[in-house]
N, CA, C and O atoms as a GROMACS GRO file, in nm:
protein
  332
    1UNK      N    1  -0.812  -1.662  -6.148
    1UNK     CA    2  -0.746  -1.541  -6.104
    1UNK      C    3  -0.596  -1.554  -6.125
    1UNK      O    4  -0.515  -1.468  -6.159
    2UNK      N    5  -0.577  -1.688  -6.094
    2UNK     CA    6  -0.378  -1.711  -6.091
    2UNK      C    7  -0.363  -1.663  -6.230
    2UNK      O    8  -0.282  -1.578  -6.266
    3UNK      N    9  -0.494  -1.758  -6.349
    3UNK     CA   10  -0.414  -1.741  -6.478
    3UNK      C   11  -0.424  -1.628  -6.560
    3UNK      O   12  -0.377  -1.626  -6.674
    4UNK      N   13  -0.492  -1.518  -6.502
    4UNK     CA   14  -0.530  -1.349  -6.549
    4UNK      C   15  -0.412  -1.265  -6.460
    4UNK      O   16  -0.372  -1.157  -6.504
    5UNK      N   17  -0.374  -1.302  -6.374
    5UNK     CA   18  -0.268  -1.205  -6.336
    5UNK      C   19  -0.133  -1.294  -6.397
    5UNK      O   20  -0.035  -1.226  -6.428
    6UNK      N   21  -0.127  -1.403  -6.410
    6UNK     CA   22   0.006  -1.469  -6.477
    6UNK      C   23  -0.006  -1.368  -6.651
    6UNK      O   24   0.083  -1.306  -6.708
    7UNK      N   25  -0.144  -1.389  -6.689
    7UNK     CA   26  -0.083  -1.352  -6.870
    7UNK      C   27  -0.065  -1.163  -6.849
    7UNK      O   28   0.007  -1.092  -6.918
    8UNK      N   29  -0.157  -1.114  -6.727
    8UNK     CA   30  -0.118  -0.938  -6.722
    8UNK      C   31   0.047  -0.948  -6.671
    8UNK      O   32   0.134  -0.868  -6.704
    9UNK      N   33   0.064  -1.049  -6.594
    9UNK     CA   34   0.204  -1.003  -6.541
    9UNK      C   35   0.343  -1.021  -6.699
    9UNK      O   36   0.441  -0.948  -6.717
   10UNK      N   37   0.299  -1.143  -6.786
   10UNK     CA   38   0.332  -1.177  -6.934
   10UNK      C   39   0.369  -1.071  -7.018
   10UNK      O   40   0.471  -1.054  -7.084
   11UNK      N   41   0.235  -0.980  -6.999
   11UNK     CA   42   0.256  -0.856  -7.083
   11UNK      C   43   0.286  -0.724  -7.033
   11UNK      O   44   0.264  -0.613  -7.082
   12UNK      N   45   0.365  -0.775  -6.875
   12UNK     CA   46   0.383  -0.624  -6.809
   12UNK      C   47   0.274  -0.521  -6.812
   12UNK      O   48   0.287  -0.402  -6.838
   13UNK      N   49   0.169  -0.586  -6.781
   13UNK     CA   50   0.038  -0.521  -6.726
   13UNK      C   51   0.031  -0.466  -6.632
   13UNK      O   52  -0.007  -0.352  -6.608
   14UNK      N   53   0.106  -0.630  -6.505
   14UNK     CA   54   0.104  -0.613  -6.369
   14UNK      C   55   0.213  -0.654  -6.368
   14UNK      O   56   0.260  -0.734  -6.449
   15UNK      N   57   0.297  -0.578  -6.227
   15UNK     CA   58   0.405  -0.601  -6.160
   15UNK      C   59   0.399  -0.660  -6.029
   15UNK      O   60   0.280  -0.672  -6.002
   16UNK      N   61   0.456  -0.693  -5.952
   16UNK     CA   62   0.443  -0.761  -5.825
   16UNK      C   63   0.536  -0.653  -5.756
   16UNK      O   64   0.639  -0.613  -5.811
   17UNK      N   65   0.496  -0.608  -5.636
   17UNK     CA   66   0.580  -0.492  -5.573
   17UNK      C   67   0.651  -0.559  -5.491
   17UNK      O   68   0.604  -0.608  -5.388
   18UNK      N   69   0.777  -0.570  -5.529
   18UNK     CA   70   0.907  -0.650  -5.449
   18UNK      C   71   0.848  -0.778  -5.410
   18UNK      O   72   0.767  -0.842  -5.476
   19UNK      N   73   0.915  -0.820  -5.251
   19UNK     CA   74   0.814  -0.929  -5.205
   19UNK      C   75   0.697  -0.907  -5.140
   19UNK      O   76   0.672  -0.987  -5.049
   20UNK      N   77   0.620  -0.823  -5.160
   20UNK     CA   78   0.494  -0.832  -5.084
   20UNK      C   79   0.346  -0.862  -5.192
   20UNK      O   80   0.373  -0.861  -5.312
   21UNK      N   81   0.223  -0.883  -5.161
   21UNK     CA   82   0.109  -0.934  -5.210
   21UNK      C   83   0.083  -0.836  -5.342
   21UNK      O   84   0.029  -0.880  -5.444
   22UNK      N   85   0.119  -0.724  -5.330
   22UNK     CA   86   0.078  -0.632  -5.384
   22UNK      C   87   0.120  -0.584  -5.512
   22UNK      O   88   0.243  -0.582  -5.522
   23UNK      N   89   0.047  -0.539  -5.631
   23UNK     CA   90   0.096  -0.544  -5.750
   23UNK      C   91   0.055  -0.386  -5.803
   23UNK      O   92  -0.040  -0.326  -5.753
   24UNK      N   93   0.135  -0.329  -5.906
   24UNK     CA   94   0.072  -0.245  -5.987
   24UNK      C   95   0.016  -0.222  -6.096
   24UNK      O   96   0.086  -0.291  -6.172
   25UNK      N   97  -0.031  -0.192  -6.135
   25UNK     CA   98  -0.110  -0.212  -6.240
   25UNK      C   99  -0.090  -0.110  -6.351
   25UNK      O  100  -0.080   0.002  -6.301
   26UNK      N  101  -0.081  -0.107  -6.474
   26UNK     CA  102  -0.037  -0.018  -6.600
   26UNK      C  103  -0.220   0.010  -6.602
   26UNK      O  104  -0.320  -0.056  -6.574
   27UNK      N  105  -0.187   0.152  -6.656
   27UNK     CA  106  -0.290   0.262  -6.601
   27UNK      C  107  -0.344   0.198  -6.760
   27UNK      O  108  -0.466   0.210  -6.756
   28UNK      N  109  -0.298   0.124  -6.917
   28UNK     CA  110  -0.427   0.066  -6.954
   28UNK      C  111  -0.517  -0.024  -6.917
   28UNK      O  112  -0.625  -0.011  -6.973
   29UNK      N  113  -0.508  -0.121  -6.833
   29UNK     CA  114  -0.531  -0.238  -6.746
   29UNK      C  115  -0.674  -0.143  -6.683
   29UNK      O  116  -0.783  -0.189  -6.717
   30UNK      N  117  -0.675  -0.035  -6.608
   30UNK     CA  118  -0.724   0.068  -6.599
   30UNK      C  119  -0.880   0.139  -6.647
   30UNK      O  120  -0.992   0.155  -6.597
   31UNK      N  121  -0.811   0.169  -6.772
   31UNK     CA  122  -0.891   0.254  -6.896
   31UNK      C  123  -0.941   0.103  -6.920
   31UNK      O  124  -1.062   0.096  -6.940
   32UNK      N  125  -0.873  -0.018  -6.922
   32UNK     CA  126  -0.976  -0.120  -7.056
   32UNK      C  127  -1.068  -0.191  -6.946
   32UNK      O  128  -1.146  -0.283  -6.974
   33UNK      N  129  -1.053  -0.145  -6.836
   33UNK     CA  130  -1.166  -0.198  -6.779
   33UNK      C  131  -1.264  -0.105  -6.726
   33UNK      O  132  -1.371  -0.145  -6.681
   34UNK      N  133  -1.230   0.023  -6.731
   34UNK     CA  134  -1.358   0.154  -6.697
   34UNK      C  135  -1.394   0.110  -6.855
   34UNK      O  136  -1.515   0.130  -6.873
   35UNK      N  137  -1.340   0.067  -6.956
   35UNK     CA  138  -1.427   0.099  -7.065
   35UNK      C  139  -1.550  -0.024  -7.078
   35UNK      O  140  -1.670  -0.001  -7.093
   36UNK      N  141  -1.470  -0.187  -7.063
   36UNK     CA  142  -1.548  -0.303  -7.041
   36UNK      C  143  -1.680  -0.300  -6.966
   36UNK      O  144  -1.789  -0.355  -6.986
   37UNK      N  145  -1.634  -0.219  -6.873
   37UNK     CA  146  -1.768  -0.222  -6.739
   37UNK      C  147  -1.886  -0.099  -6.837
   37UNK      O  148  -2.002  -0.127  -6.868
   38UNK      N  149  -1.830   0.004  -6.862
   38UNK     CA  150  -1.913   0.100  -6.902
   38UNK      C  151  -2.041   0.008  -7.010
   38UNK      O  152  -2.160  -0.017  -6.992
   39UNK      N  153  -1.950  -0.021  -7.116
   39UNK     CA  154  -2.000  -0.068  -7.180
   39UNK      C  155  -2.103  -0.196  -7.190
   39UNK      O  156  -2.180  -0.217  -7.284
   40UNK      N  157  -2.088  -0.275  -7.078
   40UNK     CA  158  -2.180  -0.409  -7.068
   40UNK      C  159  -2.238  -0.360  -6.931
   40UNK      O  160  -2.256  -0.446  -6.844
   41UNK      N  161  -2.266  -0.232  -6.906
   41UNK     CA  162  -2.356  -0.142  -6.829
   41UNK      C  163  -2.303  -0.243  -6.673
   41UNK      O  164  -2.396  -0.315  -6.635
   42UNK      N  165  -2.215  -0.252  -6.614
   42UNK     CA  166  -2.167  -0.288  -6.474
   42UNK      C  167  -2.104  -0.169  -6.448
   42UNK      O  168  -2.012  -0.192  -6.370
   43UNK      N  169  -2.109  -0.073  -6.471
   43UNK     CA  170  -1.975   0.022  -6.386
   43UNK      C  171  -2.060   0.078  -6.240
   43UNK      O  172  -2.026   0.134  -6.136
   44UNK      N  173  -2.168   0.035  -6.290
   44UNK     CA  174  -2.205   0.096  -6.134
   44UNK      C  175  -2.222   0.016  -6.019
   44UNK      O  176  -2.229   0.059  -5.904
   45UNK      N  177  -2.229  -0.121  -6.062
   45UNK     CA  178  -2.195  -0.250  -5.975
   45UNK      C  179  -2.045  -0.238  -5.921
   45UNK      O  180  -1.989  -0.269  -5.815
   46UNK      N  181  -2.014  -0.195  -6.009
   46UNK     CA  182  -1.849  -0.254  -6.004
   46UNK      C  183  -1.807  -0.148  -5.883
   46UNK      O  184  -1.742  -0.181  -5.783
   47UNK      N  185  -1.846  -0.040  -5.906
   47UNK     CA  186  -1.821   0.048  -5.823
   47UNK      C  187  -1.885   0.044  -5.654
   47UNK      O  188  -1.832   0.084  -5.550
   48UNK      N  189  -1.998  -0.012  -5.673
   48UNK     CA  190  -2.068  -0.037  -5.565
   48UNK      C  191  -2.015  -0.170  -5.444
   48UNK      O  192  -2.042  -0.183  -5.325
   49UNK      N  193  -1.946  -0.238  -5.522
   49UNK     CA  194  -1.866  -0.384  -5.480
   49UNK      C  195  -1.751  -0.356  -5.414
   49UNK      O  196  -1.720  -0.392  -5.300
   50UNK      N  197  -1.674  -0.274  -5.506
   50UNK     CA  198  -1.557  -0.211  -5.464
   50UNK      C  199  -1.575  -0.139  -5.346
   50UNK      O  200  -1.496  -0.173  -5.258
   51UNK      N  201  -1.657  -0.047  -5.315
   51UNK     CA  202  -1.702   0.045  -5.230
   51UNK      C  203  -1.712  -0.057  -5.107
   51UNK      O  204  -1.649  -0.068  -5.002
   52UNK      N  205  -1.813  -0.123  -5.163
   52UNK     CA  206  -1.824  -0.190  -4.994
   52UNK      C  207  -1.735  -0.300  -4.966
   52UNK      O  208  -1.769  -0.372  -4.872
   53UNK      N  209  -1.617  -0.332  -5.032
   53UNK     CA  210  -1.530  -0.395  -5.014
   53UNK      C  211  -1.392  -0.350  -4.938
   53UNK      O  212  -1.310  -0.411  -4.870
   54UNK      N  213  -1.407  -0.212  -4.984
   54UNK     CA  214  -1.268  -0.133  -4.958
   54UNK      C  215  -1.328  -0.088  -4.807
   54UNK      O  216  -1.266  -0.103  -4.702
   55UNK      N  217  -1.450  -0.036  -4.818
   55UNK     CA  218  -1.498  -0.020  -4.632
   55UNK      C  219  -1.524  -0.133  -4.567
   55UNK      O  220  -1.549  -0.089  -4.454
   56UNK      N  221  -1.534  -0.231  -4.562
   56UNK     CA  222  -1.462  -0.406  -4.533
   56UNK      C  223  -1.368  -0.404  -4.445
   56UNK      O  224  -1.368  -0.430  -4.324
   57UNK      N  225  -1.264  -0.361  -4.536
   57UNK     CA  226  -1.132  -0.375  -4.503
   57UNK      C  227  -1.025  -0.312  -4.484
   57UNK      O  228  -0.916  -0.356  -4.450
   58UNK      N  229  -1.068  -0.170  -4.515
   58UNK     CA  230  -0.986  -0.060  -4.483
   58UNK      C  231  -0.969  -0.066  -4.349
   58UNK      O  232  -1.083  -0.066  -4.304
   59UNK      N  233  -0.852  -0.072  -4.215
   59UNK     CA  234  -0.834  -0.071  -4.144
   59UNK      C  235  -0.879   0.048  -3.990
   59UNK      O  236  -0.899   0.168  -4.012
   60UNK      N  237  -0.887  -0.002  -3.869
   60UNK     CA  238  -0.929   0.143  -3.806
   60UNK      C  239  -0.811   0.228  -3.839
   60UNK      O  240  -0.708   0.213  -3.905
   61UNK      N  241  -0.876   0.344  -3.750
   61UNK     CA  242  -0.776   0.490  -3.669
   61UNK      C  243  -0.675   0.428  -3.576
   61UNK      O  244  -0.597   0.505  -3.519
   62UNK      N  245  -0.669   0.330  -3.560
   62UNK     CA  246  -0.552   0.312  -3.492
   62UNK      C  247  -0.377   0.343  -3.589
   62UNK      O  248  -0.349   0.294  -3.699
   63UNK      N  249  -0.302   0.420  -3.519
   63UNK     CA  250  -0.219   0.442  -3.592
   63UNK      C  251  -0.122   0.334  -3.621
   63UNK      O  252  -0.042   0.330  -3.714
   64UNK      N  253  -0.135   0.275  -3.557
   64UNK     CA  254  -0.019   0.135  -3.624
   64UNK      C  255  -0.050   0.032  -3.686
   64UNK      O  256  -0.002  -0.081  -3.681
   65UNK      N  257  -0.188   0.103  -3.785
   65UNK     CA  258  -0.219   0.078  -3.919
   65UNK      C  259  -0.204   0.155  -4.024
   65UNK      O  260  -0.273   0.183  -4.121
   66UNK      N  261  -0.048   0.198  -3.966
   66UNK     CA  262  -0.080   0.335  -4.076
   66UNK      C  263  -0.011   0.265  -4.238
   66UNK      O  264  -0.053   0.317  -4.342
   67UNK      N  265   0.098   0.145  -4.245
   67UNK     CA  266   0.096   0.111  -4.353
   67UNK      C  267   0.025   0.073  -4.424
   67UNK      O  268   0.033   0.121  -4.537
   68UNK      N  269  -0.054  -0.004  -4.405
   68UNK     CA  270  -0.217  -0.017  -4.453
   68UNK      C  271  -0.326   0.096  -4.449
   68UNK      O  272  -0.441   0.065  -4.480
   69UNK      N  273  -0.305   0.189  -4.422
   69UNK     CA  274  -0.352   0.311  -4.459
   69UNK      C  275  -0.298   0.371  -4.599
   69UNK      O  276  -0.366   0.429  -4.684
   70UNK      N  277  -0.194   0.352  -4.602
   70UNK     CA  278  -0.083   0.377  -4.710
   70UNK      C  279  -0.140   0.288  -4.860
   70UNK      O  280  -0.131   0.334  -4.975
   71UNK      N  281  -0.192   0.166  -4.826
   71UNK     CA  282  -0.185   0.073  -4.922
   71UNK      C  283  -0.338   0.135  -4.980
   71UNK      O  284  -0.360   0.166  -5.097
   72UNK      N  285  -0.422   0.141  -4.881
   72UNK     CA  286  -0.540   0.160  -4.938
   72UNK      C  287  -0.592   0.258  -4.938
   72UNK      O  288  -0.712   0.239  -4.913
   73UNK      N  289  -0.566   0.372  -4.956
   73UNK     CA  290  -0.567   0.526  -4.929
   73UNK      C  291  -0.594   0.549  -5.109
   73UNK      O  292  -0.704   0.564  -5.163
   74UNK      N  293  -0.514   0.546  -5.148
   74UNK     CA  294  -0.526   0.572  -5.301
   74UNK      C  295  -0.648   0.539  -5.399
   74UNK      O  296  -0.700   0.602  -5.491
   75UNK      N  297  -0.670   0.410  -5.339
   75UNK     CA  298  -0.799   0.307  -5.383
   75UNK      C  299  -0.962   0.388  -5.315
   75UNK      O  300  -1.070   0.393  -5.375
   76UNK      N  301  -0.936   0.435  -5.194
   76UNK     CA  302  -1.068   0.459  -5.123
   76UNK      C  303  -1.071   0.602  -5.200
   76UNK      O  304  -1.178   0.628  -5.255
   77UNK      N  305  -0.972   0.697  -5.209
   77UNK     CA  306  -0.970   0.851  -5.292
   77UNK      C  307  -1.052   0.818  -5.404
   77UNK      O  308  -1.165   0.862  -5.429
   78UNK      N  309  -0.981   0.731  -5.472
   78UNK     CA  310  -1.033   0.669  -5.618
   78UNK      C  311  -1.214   0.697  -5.608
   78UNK      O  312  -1.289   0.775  -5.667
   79UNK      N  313  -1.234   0.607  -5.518
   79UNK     CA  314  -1.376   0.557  -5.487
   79UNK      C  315  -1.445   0.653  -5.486
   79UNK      O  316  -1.546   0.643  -5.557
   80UNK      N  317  -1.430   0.759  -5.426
   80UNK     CA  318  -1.410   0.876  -5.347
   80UNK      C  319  -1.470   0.922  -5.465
   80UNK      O  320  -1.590   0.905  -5.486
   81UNK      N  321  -1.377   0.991  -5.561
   81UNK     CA  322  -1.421   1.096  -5.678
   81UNK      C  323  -1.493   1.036  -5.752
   81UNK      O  324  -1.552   1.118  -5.823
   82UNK      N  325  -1.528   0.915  -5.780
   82UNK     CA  326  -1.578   0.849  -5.857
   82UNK      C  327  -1.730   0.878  -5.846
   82UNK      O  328  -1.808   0.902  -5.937
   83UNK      N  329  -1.753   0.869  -5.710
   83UNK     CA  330  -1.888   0.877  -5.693
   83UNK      C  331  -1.960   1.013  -5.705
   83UNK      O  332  -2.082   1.020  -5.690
   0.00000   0.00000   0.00000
């Protein structure tokens, strides 16, 4: 994992968002992996993993989780239309 985000971060794939854990990702990084999965027939695993990963860990209703609401809000939408 260190040495796949070291060569995406190489080719400005991925960025690291200031100092925190969190990175962004260039929207081909994206496309070449909806296409990888499609193609070696996982996209519906992939999606299914994700799913129950992001409801894992997506935080409660408590509001003073709301930055972490923030973080993973985008990701669960994602999930969201996907399905």
């Amino acid at each position: 994992m260190v040495y796949a985000i070291g060569t995406l971060d190489g080719y400005a794939f991925l960025a690291r968002r200031g100092d925190t854990a969190m990175f962004d990702m260039h929207s081909l990084v994206h496309l070449a992996t909806r296409i990888w999965t499609g193609r070696n027939a996982l996209a519906e695993q992939a999606e299914r993993e994700a799913t129950r990963h992001v409801a894992t860990i997506f935080p409660s209703d408590d509001y003073r989780n709301r930055d972490q609401w923030r973080a993973y809000l985008p990701h669960s939408l994602r999930l969201q239309a996907s399905s």
